[in-house]
DSSP file (Angstrom, degrees, kcal/mol; ACC not computed):
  #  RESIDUE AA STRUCTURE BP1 BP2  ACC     N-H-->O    O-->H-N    N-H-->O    O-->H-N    TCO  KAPPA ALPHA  PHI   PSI    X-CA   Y-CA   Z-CA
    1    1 A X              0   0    0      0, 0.0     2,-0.2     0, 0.0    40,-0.1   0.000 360.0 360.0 360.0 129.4  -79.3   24.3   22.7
    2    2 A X        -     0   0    0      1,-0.1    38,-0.2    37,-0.1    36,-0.1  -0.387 360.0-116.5 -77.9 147.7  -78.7   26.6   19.9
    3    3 A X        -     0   0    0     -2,-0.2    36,-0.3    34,-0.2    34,-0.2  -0.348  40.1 -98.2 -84.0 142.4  -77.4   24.9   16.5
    4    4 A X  B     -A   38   0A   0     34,-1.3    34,-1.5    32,-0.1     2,-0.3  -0.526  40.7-128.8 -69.1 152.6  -73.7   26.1   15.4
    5    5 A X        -     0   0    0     31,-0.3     3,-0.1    32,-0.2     2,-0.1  -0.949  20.6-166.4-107.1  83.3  -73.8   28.9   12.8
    6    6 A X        -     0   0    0     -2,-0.3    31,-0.1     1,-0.2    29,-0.0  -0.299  46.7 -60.3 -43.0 150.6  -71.8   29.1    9.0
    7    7 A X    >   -     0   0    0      1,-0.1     3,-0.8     2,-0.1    -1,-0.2  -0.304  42.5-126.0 -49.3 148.9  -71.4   32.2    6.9
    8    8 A X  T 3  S+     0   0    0      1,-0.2    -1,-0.1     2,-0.1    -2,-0.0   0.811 108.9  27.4  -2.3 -76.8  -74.1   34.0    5.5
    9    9 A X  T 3  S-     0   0    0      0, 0.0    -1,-0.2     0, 0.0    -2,-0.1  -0.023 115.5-103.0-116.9  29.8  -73.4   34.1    2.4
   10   10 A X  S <  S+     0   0    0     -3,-0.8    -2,-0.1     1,-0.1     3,-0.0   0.944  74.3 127.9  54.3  65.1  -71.1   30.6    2.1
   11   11 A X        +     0   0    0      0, 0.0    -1,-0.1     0, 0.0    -3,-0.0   0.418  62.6  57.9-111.3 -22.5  -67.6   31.8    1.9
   12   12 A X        -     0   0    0      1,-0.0     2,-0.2     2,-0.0    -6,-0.1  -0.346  65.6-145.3 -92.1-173.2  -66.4   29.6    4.8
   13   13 A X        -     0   0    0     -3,-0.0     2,-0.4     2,-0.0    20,-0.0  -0.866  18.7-173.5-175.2 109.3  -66.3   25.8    5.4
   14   14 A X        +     0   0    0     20,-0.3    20,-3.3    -2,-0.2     2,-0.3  -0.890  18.8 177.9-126.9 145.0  -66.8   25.0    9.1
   15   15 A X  E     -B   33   0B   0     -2,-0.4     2,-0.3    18,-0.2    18,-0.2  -0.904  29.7-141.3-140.9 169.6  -66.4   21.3   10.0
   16   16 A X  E     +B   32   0B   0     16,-3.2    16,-0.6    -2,-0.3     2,-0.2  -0.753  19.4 177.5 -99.1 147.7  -66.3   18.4   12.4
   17   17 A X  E     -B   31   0B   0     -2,-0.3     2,-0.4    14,-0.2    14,-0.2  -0.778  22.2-148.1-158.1 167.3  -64.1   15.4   12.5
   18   18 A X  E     +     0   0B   0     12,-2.3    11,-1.3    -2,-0.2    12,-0.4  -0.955  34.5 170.7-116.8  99.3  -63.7   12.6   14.6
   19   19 A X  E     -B   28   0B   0     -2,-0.4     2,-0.4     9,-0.3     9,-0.2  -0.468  14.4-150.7-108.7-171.2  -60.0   11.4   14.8
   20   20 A X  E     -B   27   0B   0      7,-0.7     7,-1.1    -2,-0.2     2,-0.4  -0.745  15.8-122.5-141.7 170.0  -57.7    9.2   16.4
   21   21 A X  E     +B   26   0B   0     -2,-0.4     5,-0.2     5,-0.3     2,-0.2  -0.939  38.1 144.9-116.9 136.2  -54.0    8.0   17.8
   22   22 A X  E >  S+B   25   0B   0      3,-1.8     3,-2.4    -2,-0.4    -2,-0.1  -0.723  71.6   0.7-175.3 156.0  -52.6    4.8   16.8
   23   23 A X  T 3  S-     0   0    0      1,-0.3     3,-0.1    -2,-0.2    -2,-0.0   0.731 127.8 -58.5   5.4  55.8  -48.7    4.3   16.1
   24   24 A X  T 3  S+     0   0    0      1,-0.2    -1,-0.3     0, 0.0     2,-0.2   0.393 116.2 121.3  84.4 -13.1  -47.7    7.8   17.0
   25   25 A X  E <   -B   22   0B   0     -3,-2.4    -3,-1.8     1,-0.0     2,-0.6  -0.534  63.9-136.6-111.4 152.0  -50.3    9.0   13.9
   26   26 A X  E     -B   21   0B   0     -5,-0.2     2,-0.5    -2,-0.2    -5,-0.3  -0.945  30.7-173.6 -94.4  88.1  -53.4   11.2   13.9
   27   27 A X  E     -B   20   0B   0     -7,-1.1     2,-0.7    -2,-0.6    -7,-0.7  -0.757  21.1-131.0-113.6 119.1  -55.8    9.0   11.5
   28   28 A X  E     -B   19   0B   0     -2,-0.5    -9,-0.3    -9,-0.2     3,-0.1  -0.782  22.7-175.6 -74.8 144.8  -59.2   10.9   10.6
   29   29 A X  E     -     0   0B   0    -11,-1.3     2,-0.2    -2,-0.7   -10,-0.2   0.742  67.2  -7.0 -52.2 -72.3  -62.5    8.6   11.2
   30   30 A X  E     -     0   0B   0    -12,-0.4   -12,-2.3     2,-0.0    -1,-0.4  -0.889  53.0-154.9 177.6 127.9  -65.0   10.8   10.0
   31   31 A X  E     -B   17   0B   0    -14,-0.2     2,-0.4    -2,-0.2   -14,-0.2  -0.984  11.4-169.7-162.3 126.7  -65.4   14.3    8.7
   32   32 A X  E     -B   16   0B   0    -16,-0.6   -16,-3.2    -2,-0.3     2,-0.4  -0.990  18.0-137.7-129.8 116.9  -69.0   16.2    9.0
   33   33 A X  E     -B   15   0B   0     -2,-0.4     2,-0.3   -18,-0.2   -18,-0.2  -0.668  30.8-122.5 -67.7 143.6  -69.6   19.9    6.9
   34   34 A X        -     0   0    0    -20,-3.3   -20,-0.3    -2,-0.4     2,-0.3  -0.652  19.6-146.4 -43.8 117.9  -71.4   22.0    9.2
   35   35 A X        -     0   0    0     -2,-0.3     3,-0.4   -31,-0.2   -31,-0.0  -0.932  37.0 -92.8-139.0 110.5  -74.7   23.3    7.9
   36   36 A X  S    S+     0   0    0     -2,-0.3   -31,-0.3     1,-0.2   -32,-0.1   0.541 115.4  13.7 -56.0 153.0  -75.8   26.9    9.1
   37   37 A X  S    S+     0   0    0    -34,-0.2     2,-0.8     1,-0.2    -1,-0.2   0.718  88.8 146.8  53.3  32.1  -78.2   26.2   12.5
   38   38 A X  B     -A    4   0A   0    -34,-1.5   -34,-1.3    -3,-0.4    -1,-0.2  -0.836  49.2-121.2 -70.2  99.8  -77.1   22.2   13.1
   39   39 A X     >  -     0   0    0     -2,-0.8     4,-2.9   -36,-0.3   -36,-0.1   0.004   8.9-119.2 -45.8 152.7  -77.1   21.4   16.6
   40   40 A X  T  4 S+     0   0    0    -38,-0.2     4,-0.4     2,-0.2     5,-0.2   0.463 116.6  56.7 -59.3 -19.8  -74.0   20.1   18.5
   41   41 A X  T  > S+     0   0    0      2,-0.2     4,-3.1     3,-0.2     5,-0.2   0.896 106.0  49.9 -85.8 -57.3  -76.0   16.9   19.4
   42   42 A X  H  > S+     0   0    0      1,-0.2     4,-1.9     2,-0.2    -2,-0.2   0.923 110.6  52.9 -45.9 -56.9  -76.6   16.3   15.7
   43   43 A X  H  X S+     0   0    0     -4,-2.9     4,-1.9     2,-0.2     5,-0.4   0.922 107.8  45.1 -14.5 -76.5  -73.0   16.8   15.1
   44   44 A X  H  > S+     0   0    0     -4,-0.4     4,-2.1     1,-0.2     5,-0.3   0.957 114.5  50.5 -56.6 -64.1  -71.7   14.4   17.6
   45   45 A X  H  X S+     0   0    0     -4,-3.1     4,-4.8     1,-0.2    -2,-0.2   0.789 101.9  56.7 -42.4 -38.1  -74.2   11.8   16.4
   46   46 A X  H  X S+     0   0    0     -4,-1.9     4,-0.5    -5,-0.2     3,-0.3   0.977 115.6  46.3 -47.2 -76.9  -73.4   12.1   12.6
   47   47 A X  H  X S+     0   0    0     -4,-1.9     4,-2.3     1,-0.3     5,-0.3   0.746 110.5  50.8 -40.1 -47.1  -69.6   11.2   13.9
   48   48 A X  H >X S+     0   0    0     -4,-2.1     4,-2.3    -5,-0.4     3,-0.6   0.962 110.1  43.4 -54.1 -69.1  -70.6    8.7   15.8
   49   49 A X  H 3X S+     0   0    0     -4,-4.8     4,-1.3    -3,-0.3    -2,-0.2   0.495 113.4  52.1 -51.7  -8.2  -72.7    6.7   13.4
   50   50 A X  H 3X S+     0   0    0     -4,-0.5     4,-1.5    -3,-0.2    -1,-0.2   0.881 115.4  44.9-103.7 -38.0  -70.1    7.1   10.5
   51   51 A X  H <X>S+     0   0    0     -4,-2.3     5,-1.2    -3,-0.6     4,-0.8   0.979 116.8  47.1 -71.6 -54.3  -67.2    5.6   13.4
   52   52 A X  H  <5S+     0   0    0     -4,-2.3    -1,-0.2    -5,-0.3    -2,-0.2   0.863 105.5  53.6 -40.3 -48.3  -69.6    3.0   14.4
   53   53 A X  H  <5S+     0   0    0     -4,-1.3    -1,-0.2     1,-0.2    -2,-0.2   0.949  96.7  66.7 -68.7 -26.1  -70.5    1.9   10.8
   54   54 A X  H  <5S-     0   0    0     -4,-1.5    -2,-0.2    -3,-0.4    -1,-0.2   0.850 126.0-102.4 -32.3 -62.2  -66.2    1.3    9.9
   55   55 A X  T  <5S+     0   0    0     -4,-0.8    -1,-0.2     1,-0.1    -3,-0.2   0.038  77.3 153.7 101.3  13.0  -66.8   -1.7   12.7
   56   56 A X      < -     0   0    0     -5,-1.2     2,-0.4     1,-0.0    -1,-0.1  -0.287  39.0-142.4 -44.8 158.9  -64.9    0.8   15.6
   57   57 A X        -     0   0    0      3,-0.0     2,-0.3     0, 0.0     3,-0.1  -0.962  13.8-145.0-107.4 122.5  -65.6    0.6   19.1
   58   58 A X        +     0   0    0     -2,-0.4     3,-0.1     1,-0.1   -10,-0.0  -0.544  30.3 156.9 -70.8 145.7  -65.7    3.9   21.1
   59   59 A X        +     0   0    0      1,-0.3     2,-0.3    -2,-0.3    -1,-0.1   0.725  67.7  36.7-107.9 -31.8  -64.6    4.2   24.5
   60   60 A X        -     0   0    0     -3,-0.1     2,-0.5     2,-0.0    -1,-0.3  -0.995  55.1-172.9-132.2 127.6  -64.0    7.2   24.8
   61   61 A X        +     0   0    0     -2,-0.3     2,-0.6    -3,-0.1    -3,-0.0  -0.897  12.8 177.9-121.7 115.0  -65.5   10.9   23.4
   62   62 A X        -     0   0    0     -2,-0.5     2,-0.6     2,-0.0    -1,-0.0  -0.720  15.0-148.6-120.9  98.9  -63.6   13.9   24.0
   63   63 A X        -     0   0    0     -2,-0.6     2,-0.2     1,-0.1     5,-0.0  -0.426   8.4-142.8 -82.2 115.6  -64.9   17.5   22.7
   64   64 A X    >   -     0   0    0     -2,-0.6     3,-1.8     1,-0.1     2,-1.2  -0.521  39.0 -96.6 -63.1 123.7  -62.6   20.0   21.8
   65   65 A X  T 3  S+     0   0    0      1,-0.3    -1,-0.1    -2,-0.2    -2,-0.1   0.340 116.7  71.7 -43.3   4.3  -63.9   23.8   22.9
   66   66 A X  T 3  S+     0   0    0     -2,-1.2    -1,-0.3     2,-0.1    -3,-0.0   0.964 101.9  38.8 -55.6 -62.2  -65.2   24.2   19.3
   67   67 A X    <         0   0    0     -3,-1.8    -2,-0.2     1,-0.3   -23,-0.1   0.628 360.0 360.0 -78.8 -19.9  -67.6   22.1   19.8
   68   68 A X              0   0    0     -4,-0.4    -1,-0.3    -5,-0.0    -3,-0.1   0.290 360.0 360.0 -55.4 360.0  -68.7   22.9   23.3
């Protein structure tokens, strides 16, 4: 699988994050920069380990068509 892609020359700032619902509120998790030619797998996993270390349990993973 080919790794997602950043500017060139670093004028943008492409990210990840992993967030959540609880009392009506959006609460971010976890938040991964992007680093030119990072796979999608790495991505998820990075998110994953950072929710996992809080003391979370997943249940559920659902990827928004960015990351697809």
């Amino acid at each position: 699988m080919e790794g997602l892609g950043s500017s060139e020359n670093g004028s943008s700032w492409n990210y990840a994050t992993a967030t959540t619902k609880y009392d009506g509120k959006v609460l971010l998790l976890a938040f991964v920069t992007q680093v030119n030619g990072m796979s999608k797998e790495e991505i998820v996993k990075i998110l994953v380990e950072q929710v996992v270390a809080m003391g979370f349990k997943i249940r559920l993973i659902t990827l928004d068509a960015s990351i697809l």
